[in-house]
C-alpha positions as CSV (number, residue, x, y, z in Angstrom):
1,X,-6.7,10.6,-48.2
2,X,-9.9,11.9,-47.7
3,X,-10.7,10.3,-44.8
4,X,-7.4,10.9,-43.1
5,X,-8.0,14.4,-43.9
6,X,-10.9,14.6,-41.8
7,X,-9.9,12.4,-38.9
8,X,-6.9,15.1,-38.9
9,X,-9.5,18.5,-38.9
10,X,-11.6,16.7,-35.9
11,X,-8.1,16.2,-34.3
12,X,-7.5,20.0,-34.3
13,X,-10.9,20.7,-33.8
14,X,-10.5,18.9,-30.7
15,X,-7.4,20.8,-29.9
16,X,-9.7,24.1,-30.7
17,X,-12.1,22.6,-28.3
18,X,-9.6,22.1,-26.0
19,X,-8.1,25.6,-25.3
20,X,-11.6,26.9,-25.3
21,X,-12.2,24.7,-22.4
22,X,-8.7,25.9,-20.4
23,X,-9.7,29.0,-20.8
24,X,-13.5,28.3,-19.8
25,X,-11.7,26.4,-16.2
26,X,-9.6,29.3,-15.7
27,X,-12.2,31.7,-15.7
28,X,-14.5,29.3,-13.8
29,X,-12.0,28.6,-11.3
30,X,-11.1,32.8,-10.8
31,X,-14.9,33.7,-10.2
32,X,-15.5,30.5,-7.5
33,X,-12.2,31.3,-5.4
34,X,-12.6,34.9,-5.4
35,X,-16.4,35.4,-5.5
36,X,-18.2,32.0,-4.3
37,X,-20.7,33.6,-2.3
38,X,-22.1,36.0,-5.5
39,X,-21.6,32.6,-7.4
40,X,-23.6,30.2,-4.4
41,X,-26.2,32.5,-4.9
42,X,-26.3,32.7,-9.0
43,X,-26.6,28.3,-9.0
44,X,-29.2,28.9,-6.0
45,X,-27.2,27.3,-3.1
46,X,-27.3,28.9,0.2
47,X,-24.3,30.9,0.6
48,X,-23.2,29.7,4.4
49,X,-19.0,29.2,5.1
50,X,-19.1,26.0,4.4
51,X,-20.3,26.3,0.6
52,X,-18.0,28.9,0.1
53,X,-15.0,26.6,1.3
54,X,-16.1,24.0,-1.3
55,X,-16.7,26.4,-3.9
56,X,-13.1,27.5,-3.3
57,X,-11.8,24.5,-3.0
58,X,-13.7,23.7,-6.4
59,X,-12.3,26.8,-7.7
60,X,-8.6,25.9,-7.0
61,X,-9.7,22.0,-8.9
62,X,-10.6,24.2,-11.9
63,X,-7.5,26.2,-12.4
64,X,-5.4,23.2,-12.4
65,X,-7.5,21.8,-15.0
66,X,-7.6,25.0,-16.6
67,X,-3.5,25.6,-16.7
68,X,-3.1,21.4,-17.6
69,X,-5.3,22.0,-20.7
70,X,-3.9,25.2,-22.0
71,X,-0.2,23.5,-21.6
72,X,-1.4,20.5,-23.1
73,X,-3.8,21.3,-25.3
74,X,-3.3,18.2,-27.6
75,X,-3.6,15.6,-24.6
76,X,-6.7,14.2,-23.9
77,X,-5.6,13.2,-20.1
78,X,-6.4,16.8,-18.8
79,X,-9.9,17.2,-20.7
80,X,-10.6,13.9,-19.1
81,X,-10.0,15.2,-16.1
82,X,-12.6,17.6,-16.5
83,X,-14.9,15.0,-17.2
84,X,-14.4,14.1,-13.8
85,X,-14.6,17.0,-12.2
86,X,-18.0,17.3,-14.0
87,X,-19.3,14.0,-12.3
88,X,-18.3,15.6,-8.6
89,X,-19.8,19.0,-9.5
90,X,-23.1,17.0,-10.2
91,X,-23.3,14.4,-7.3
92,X,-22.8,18.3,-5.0
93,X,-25.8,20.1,-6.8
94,X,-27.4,17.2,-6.4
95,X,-26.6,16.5,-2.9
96,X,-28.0,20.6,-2.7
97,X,-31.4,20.0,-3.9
98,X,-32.4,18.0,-0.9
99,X,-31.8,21.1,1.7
100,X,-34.8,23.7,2.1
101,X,-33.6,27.0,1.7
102,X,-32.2,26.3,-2.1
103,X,-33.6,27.7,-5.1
104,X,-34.2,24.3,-6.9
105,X,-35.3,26.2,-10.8
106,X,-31.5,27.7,-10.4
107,X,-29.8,24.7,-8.8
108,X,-31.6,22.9,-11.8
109,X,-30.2,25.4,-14.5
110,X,-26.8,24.9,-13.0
111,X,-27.1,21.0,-12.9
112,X,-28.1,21.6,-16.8
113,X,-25.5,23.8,-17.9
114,X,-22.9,21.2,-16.0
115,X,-24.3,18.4,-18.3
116,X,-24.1,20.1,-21.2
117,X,-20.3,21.1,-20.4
118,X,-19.9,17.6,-19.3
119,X,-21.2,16.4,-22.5
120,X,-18.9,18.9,-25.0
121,X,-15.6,17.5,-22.2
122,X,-16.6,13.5,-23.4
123,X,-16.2,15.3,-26.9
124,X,-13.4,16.5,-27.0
125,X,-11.2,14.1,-25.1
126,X,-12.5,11.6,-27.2
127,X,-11.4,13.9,-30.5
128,X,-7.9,14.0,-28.9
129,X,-7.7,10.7,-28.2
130,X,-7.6,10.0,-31.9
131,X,-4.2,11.0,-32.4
132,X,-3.1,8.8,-29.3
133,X,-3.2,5.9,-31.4
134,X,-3.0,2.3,-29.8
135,X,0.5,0.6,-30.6
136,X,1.1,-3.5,-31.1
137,X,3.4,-5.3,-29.4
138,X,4.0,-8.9,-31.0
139,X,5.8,-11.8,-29.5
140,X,6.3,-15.4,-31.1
141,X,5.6,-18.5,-28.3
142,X,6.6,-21.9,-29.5
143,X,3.2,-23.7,-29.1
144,X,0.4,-23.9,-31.0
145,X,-2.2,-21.4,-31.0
146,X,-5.3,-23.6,-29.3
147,X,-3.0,-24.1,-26.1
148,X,-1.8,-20.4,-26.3
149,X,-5.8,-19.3,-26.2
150,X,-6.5,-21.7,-23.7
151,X,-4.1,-20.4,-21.4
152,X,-4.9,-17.1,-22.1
153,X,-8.8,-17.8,-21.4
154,X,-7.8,-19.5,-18.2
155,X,-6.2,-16.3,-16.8
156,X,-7.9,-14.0,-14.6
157,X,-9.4,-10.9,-15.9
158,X,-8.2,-12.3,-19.5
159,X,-9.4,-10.5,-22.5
160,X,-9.1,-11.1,-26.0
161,X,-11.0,-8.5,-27.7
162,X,-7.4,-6.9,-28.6
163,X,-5.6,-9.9,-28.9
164,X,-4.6,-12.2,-32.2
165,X,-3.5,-15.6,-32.2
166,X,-1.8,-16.8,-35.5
167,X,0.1,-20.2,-36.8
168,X,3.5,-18.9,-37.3
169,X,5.2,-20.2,-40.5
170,X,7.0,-22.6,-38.9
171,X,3.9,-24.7,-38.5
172,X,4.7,-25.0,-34.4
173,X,4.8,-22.0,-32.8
174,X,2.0,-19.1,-32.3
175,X,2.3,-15.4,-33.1
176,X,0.2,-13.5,-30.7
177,X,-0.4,-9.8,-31.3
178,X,-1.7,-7.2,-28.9
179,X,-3.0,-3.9,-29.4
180,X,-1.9,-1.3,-26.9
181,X,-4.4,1.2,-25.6
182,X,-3.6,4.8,-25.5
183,X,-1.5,5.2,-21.8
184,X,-4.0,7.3,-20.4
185,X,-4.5,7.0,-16.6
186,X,-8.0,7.6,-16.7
187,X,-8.4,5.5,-19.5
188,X,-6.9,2.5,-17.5
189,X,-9.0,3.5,-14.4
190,X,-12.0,3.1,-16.6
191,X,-11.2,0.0,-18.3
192,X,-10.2,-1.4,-14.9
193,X,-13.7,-0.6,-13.4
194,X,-15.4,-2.4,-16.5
195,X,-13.3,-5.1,-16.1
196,X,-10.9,-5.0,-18.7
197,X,-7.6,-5.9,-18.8
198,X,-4.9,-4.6,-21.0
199,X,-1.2,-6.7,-20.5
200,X,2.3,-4.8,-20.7
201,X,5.0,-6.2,-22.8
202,X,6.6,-7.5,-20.2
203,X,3.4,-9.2,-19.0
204,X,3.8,-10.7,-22.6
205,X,7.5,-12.0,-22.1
206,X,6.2,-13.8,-18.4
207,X,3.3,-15.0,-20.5
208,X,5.8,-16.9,-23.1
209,X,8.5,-17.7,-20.5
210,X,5.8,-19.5,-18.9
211,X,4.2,-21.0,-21.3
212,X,7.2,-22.3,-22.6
213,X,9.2,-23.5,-19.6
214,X,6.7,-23.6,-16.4
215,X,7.8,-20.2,-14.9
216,X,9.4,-17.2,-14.9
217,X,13.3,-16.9,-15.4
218,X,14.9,-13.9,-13.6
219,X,18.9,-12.9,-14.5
220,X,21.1,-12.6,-11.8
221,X,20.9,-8.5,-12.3
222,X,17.3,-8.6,-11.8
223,X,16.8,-10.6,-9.2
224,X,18.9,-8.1,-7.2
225,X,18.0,-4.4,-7.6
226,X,21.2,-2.5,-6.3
227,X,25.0,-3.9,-6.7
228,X,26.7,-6.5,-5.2
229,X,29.4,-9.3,-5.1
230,X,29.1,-12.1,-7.5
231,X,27.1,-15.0,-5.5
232,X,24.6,-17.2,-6.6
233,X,21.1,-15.7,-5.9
234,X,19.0,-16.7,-3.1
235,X,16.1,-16.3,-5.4
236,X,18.0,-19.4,-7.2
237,X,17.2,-17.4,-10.3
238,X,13.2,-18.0,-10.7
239,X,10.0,-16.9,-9.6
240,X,7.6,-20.0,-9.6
């Protein structure tokens, strides 16, 4: 109980964290599209129309965020978002520091107080992300769990950090058990960068019907997607 109790107060902590950070895009967002020339000069940029273009344009990114967050202040996917945003705002200050008329001491200030935002956005997503909890989806193939693996291994991008392969109780057939990542788009995006690949169910059902039989059955109904007259399907009901 006790522990439970305080994954739930870093939960709402996060969710604390959360609005604070809405309303620290919203107000962000309001000074860089109405004042980015005031702002250029405060980070130490040079304050010429195209910075103030991208500072708007940065503006507008941050009251999106902003509004996302306060509307969903539970999800992690708009924080993360922000996390983002953070990595574009530093590659541009960076980019800044290589021009001559830039006041590199502010430019550096700004490029600190970015990381340390960056840093409390990681935070908090992650805090939210707690309460996104990873579901598992089980499904029984009847083969033994060695050939199960071995196909699994053999597939491309195949990972089995999440994955459980048990005898069944019928002696014969193999119970394999994935855990389900939180369905957060940036999530995925990230995993799919390292690497990491995280199957559907119905990647799971294609997984047993091919293990099983040697390919993929489709039903009439699917192997047409809109109505029609009762024929046998040109598709002759499988996908090899």
């Amino acid at each position: 109980m006790e522990m439970q109790s305080t994954r739930d107060e870093r939960i709402e902590g996060g969710v604390a964290l959360a609005r604070g950070l809405g309303w620290f895009s919203v107000g962000l967002g309001l000074a860089e599209v109405a004042a980015p020339r005031s702002l250029a000069r405060l980070i130490g940029v040079r304050s010429d129309s195209r910075t103030r273009k991208t500072m708007r344009a940065l503006g507008a990114r941050e009251l999106v965020q902003g509004v996302a967050i306060l509307s969903r202040p539970r999800r992690s996917g708009p924080v993360w978002s922000r996390v983002v945003g953070d990595a574009i705002d530093l590659a541009l200050l960076g980019w800044s520091l290589r021009g001559k008329r830039v006041g590199k001491r502010r430019v550096a200030g700004a490029i600190a107080a970015v990381i340390g935002v960056g840093v409390l956005d990681v935070i908090t997503s992650n805090r939210l992300a707690m309460r996104e909890r990873p579901h598992a989806y089980s499904i029984t193939i009847n083969r033994l769990p060695g050939e199960v693996y071995a196909y699994w291994s053999s597939l491309d991008d195949s990972d089995v950090s999440n994955v459980t392969f048990t005898l069944a109780p019928d002696g014969k057939s193999t119970e394999v058990r994935v855990e389900m990542p939180p369905t957060n788009p940036i999530r995925k995006g990230i995993a799919k960068l390292m690497g990491r690949y995280h199957p559907t169910e119905d990647d799971l059902r294609e997984l047993k019907q091919v293990i099983e039989t040697g390919e993929v059955v489709l039903s009439d109904a699917s192997a047409h997607r809109f109505p029609h007259s009762a024929q046998p399907s040109e598709l002759e009901g499988v996908v090899p």
